[in-house]
C-alpha positions as semicolon CSV with decimal commas, in nm:
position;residue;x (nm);y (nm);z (nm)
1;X;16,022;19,428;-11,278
2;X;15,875;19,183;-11,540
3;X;15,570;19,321;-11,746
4;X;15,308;19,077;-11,525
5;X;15,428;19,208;-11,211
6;X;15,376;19,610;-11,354
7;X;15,046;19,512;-11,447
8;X;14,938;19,374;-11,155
9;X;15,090;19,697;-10,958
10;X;14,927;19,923;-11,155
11;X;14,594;19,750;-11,089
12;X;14,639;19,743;-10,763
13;X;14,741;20,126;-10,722
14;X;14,447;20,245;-10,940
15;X;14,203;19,984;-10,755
16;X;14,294;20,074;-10,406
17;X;14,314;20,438;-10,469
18;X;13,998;20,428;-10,677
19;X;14,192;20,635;-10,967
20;X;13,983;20,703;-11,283
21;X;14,286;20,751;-11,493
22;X;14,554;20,497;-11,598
23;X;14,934;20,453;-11,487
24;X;15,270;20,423;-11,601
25;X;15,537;20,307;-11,353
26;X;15,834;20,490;-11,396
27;X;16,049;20,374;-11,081
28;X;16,020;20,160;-10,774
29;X;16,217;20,183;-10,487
30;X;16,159;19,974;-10,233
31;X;15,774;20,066;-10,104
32;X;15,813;20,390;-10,315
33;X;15,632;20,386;-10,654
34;X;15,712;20,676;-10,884
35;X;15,428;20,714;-11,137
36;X;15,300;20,836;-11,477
37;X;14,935;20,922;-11,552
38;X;14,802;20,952;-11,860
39;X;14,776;21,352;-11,784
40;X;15,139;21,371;-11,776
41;X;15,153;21,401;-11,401
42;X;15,435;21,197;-11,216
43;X;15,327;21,127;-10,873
44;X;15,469;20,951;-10,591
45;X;15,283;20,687;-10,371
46;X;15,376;20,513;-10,081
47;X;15,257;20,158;-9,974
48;X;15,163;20,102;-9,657
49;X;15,066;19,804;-9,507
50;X;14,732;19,745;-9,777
51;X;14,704;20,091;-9,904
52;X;14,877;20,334;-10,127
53;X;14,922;20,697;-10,017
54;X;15,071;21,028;-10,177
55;X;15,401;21,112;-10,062
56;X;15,227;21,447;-9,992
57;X;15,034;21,307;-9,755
58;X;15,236;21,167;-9,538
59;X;15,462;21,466;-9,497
């Protein structure tokens, strides 16, 4: 993934989820995003259709 299409992912993530920290992608697979925050938190989000959800959450 080139740096222009990170950026615009991690906008997107922290604009659809309404996040009020930043991101770091770590790993993508497929519709699978594998995260850093700046707390040092690694979270996974799913996309679905035009929203992002925790992997949690759709367990």
């Amino acid at each position: 993934m080139n740096p222009k299409e990170e950026r615009t992912l991690r906008k997107d993530i922290i604009n659809k989820r309404r996040l009020p920290y930043s991101l770091e992608i770590l790993e993508v697979q497929g519709d699978k995003y594998k995260v850093l925050t700046n707390f040092g938190s690694e979270i996974v989000y799913i996309k679905k259709g035009d929203a992002y959800f925790l992997e949690e959450e759709l367990k």
